[in-house]
C-alpha positions as YAML, in Angstrom:
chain: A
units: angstrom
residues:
- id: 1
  name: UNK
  ca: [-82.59, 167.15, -155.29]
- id: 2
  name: UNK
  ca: [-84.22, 165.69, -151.98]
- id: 3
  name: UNK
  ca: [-81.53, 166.32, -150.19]
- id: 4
  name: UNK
  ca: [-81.40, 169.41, -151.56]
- id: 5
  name: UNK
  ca: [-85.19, 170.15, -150.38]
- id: 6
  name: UNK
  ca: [-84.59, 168.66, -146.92]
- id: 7
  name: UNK
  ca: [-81.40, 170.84, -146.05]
- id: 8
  name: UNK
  ca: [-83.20, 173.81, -147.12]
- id: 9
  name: UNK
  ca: [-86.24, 172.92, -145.16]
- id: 10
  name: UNK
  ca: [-83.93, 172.33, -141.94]
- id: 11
  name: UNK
  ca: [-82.64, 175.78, -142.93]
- id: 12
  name: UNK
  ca: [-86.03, 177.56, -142.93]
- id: 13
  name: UNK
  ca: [-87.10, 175.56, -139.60]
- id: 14
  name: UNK
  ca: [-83.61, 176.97, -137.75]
- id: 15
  name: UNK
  ca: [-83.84, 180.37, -139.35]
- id: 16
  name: UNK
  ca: [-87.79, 180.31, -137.74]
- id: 17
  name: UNK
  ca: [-87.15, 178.78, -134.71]
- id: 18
  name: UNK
  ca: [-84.30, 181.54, -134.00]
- id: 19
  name: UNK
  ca: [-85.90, 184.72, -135.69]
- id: 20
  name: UNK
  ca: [-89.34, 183.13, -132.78]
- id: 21
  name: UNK
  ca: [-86.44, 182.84, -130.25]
- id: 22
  name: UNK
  ca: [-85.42, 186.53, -130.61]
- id: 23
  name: UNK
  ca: [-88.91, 187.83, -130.77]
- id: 24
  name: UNK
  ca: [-90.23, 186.41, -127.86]
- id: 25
  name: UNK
  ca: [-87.00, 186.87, -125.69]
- id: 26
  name: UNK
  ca: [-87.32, 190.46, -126.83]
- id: 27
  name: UNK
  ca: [-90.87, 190.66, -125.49]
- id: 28
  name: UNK
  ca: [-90.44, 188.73, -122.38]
- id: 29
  name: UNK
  ca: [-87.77, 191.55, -122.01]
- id: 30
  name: UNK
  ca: [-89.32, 194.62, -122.01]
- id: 31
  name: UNK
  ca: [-92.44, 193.68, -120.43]
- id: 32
  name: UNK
  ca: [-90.20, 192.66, -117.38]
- id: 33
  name: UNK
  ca: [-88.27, 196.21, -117.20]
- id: 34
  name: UNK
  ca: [-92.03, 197.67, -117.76]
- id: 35
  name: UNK
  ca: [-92.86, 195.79, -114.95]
- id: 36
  name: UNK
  ca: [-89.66, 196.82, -112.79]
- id: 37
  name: UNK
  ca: [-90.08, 200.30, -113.83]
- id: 38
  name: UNK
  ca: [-93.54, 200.78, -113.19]
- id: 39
  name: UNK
  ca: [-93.22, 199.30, -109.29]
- id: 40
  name: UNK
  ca: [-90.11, 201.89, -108.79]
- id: 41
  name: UNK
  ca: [-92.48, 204.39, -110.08]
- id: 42
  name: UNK
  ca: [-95.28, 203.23, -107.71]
- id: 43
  name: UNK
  ca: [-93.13, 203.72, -104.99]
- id: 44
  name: UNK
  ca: [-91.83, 206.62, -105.89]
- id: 45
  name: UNK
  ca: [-95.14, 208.38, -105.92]
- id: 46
  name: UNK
  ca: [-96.09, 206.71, -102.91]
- id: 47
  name: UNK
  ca: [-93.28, 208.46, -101.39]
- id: 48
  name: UNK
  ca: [-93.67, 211.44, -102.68]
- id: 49
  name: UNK
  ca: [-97.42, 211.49, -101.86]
- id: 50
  name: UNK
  ca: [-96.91, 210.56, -98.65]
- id: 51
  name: UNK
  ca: [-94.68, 213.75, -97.75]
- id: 52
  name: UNK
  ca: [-96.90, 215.95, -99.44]
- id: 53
  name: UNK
  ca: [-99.69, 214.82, -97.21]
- id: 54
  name: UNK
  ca: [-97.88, 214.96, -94.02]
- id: 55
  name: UNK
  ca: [-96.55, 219.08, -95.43]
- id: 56
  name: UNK
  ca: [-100.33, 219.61, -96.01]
- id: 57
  name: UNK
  ca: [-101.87, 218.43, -92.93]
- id: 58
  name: UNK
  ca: [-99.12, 220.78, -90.83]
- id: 59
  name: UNK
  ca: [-99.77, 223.76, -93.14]
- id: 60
  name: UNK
  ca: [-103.72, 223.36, -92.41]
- id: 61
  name: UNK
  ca: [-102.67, 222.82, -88.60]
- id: 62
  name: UNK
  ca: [-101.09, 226.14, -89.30]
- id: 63
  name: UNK
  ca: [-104.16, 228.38, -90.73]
- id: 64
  name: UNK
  ca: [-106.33, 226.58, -88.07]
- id: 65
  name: UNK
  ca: [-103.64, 228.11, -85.10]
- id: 66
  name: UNK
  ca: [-103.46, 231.16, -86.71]
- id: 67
  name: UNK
  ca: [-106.93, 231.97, -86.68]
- id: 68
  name: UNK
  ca: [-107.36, 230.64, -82.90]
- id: 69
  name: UNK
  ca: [-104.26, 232.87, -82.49]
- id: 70
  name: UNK
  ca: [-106.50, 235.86, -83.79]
- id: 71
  name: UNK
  ca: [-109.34, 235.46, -81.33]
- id: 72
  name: UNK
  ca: [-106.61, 235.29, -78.32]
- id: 73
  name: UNK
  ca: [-104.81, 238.69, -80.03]
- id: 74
  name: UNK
  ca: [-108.73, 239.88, -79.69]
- id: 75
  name: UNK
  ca: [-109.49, 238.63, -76.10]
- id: 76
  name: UNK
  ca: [-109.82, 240.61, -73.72]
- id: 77
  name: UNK
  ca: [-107.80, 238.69, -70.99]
- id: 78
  name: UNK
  ca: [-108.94, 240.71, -67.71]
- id: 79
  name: UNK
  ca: [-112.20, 238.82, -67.75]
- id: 80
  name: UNK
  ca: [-112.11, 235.00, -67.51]
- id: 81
  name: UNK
  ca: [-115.77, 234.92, -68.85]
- id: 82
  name: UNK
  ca: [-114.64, 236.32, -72.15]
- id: 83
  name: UNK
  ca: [-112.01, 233.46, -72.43]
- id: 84
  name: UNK
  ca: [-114.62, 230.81, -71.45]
- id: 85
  name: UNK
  ca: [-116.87, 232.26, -74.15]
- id: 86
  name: UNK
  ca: [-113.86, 232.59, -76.90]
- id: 87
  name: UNK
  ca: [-112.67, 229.11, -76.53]
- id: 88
  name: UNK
  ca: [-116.47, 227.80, -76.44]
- id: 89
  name: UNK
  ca: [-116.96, 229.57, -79.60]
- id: 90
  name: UNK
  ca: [-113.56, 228.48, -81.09]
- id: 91
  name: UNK
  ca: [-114.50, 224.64, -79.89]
- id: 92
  name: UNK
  ca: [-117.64, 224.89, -81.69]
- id: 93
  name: UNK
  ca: [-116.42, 226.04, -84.77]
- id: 94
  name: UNK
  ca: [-113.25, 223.40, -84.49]
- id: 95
  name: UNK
  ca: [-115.91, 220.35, -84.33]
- id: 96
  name: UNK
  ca: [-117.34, 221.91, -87.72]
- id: 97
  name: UNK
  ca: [-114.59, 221.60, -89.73]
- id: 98
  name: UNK
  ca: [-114.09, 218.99, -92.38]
- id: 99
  name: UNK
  ca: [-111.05, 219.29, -94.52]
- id: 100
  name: UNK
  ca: [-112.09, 215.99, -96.18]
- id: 101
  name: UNK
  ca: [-114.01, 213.42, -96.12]
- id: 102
  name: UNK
  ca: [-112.02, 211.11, -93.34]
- id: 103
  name: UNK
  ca: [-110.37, 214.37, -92.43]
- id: 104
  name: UNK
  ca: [-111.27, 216.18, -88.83]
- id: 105
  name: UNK
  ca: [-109.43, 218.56, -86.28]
- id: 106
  name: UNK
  ca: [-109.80, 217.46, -83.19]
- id: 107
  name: UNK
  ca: [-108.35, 219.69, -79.81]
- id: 108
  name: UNK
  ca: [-106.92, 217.51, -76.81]
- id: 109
  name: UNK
  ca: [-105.94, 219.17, -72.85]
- id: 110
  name: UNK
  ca: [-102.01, 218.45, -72.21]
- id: 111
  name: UNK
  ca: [-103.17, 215.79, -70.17]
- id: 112
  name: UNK
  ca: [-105.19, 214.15, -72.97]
- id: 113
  name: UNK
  ca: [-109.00, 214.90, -72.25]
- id: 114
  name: UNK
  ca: [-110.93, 215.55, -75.64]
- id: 115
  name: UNK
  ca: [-112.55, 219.42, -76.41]
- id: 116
  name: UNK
  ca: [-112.93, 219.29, -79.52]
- id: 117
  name: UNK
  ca: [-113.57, 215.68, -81.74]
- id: 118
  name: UNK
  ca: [-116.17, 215.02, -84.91]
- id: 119
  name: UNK
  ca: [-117.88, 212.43, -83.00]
- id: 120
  name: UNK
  ca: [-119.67, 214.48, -80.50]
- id: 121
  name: UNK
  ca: [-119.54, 211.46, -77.90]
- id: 122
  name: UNK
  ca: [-116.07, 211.63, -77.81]
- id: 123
  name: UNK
  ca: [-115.83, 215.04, -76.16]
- id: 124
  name: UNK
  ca: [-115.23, 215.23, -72.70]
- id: 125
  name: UNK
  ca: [-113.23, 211.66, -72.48]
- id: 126
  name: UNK
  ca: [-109.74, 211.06, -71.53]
- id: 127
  name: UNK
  ca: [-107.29, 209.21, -73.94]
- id: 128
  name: UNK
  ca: [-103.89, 209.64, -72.67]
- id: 129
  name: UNK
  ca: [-104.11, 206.08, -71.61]
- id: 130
  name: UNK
  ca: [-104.80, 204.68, -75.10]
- id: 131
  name: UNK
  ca: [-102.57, 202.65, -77.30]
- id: 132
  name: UNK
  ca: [-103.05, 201.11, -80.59]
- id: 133
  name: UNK
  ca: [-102.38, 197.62, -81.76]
- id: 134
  name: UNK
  ca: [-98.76, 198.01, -82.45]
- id: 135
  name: UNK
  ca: [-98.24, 199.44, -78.75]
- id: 136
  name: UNK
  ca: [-98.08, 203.11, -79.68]
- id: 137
  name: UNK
  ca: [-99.15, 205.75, -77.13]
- id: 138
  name: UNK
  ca: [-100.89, 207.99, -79.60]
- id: 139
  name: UNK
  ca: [-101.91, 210.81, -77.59]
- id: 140
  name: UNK
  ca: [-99.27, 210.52, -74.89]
- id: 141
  name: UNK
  ca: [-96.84, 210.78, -78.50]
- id: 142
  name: UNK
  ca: [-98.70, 213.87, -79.94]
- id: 143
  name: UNK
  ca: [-98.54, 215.94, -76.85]
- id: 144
  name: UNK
  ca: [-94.67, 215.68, -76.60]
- id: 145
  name: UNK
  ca: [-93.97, 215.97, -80.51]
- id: 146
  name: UNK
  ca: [-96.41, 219.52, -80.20]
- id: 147
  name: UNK
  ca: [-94.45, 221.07, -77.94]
- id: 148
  name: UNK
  ca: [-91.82, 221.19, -80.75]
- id: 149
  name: UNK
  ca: [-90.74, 224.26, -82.25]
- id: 150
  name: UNK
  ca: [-93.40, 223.64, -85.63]
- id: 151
  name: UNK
  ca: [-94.96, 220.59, -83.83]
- id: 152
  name: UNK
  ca: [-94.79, 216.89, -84.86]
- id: 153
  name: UNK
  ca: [-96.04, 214.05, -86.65]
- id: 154
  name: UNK
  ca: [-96.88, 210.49, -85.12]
- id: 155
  name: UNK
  ca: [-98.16, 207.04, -86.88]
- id: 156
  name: UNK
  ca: [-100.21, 204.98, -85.20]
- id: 157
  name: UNK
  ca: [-103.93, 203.10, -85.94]
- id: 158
  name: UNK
  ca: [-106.24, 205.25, -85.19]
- id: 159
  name: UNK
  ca: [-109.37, 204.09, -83.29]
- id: 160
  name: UNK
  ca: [-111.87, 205.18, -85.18]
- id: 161
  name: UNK
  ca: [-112.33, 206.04, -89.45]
- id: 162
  name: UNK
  ca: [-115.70, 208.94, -90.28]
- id: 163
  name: UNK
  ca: [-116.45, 206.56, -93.29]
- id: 164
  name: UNK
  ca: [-116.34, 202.97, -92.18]
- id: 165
  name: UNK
  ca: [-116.53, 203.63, -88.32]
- id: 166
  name: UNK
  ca: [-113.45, 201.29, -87.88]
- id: 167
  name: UNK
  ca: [-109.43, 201.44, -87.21]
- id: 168
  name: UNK
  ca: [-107.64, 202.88, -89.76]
- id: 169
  name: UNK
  ca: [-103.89, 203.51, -89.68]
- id: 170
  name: UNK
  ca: [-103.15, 207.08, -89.67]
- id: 171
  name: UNK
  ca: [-100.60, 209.96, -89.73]
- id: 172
  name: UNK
  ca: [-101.69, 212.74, -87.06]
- id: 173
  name: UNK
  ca: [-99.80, 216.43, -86.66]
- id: 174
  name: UNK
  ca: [-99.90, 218.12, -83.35]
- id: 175
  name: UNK
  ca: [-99.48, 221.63, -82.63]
- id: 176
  name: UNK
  ca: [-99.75, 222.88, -78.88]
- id: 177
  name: UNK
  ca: [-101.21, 226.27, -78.14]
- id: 178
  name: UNK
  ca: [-100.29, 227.27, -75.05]
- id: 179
  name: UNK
  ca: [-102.01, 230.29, -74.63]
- id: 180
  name: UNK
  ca: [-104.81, 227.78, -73.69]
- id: 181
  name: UNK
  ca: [-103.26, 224.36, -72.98]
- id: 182
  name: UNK
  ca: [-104.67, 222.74, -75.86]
- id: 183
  name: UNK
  ca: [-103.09, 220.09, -78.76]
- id: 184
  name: UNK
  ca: [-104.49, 220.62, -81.97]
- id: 185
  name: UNK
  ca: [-104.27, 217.89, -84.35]
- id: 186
  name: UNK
  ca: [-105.41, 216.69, -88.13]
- id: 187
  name: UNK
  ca: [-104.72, 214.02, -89.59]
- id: 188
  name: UNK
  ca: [-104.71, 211.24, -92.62]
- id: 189
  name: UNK
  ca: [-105.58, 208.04, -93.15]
- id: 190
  name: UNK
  ca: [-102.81, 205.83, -94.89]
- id: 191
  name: UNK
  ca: [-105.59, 203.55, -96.85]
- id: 192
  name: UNK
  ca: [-106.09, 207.21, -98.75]
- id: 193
  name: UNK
  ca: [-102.84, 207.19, -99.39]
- id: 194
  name: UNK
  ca: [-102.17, 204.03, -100.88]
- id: 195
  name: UNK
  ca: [-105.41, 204.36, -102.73]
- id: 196
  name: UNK
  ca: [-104.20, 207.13, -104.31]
- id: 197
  name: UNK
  ca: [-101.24, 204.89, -105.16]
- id: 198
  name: UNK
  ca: [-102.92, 201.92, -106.41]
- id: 199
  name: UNK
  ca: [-104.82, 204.37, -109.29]
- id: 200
  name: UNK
  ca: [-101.09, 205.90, -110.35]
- id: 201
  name: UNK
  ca: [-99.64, 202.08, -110.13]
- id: 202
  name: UNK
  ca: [-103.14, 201.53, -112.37]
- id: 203
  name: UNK
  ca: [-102.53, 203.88, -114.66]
- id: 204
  name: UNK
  ca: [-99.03, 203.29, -114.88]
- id: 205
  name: UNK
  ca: [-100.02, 199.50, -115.72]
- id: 206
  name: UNK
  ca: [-102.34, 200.61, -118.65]
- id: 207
  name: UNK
  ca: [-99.87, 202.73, -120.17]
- id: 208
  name: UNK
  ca: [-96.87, 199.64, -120.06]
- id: 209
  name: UNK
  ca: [-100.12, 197.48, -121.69]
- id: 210
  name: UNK
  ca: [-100.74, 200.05, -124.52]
- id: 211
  name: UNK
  ca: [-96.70, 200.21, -124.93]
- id: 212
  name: UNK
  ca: [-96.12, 196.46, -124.41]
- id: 213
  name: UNK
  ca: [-99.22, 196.00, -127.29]
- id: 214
  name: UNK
  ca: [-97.53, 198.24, -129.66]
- id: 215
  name: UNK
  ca: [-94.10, 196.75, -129.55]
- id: 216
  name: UNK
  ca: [-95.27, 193.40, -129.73]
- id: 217
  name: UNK
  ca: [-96.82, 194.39, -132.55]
- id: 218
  name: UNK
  ca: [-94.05, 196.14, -134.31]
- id: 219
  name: UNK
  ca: [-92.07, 192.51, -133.17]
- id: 220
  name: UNK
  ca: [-94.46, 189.85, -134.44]
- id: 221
  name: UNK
  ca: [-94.62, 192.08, -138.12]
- id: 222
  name: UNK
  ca: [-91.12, 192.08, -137.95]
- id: 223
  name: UNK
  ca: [-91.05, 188.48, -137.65]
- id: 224
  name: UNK
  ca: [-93.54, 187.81, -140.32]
- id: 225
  name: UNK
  ca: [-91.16, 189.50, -142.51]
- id: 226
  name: UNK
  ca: [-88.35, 187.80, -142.09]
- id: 227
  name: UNK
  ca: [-90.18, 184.55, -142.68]
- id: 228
  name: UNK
  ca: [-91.15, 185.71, -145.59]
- id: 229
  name: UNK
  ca: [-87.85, 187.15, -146.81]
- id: 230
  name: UNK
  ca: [-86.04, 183.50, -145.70]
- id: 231
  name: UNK
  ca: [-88.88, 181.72, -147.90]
- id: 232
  name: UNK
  ca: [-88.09, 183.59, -151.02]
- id: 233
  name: UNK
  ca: [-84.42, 183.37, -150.44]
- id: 234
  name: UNK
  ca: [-84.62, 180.02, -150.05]
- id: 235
  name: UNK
  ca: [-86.89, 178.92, -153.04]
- id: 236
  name: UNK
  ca: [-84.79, 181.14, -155.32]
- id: 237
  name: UNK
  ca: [-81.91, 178.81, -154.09]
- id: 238
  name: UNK
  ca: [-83.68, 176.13, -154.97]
- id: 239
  name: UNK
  ca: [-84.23, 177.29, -158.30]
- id: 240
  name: UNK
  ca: [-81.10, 178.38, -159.38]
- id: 241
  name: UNK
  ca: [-79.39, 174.96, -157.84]
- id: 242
  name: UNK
  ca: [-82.06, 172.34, -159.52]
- id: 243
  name: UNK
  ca: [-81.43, 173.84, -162.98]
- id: 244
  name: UNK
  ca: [-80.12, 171.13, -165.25]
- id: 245
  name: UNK
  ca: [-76.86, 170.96, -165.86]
- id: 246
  name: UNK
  ca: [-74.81, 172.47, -168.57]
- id: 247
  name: UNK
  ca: [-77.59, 175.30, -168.74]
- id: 248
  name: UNK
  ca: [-76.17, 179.03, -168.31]
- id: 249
  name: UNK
  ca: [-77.25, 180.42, -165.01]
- id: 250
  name: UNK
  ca: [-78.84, 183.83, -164.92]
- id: 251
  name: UNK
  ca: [-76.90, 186.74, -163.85]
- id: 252
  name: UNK
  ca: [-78.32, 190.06, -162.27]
...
């Protein structure tokens, strides 16, 4: 009869230690492939993002040239006062645009002196000479990629962020109008980028917890029953194997 008790007690132990084995392997499981999934995902979008900022910034690039395009088509060329005055007016405007909140147009000569430029100091200063801290030659780089057929893109830190008043690492597109001489450039700021990022890689995270919650739940309720399955099974063995002997077992 002990012996009896003890193998079926080394029975239930195995049959709980495996059934815990399973469950928690299970769990460790899919919250690692969550966790895989939802950094492709992250990247993904970061991608993604990233090229639909740099197609947005050269389609505003675009509305800005073709409105300084329609007050050249309206110039009267003949006199040179009426071109002063039309890009005067078309400077001012251009230094009162805000497409966002870190996000200016700013107008350069081919030879990299500032017109146009949100900080109002700024204007008149030449920049072909600067470079960032990773060496790039940001102005010298957005004057050639404007005289591209649709104009360019360049990376670089840029010297100066409208909300923190510090370097920022930034993707600038360059246009050139040549009417005029000028390079006319937006840009964004990468932090906004991967800001934007870090809320989808949040939400992405809350949505694996609220999954990962659920199946752990479904997992730990599916343990509980098969405890509780393996104890009946096993006391009914019990039973039916300590009746005395000679007795008629039951049949079903």
């Amino acid at each position: 009869m002990e012996f009896q008790k003890s193998f079926v007690n080394t029975y239930l132990l195995s049959s709980i230690v495996a059934i815990f084995g399973t469950v928690f392997l299970a769990i460790i499981i899919i919250f690692l492939n969550g966790q895989t999934r939802t950094s492709r995902q992250t990247a993904a979008f970061l991608q993604e993002y990233t090229e639909f900022k740099k197609a947005a910034i050269k389609d505003e690039i675009g509305i800005v040239m073709s409105l300084i395009n329609s007050k050249i088509e309206r110039l009267d060329s003949t006199f040179e006062s009426a071109r002063e005055r039309a890009q005067a007016e078309v400077l001012n405007w251009i230094n009162t645009i805000r497409l966002r909140e870190n996000q200016y147009v700013a107008v350069n000569t081919m030879d990299g002196t500032i017109l146009a430029h949100y900080v109002a100091r700024n204007i008149g200063k030449n920049m072909w000479a600067f470079e960032d801290a990773n060496g790039v030659k940001a102005v010298q780089e957005a004057t050639r990629v404007s005289r591209q057929t649709e104009g360019g893109g360049v990376r670089y830190v840029g010297s100066v962020r409208p909300t923190t008043g510090e370097p920022g690492r930034k993707i600038t597109y360059a246009q050139i109008l040549p009417e005029w001489g000028w390079v006319v450039a937006t840009g964004v700021y990468l932090d906004d980028i991967e800001m934007a990022a870090a809320q989808n890689r949040a939400a992405l995270n809350e949505n694996l917890k609220q999954d990962f919650t659920g199946v752990a739940f479904v997992l730990v309720l599916a343990l509980a029953i098969s405890l509780l399955f393996t104890r009946l099974l096993s006391g009914r063995r019990i039973r039916r194997q300590s009746l005395p002997a000679g007795l008629p077992r039951l049949r079903k």
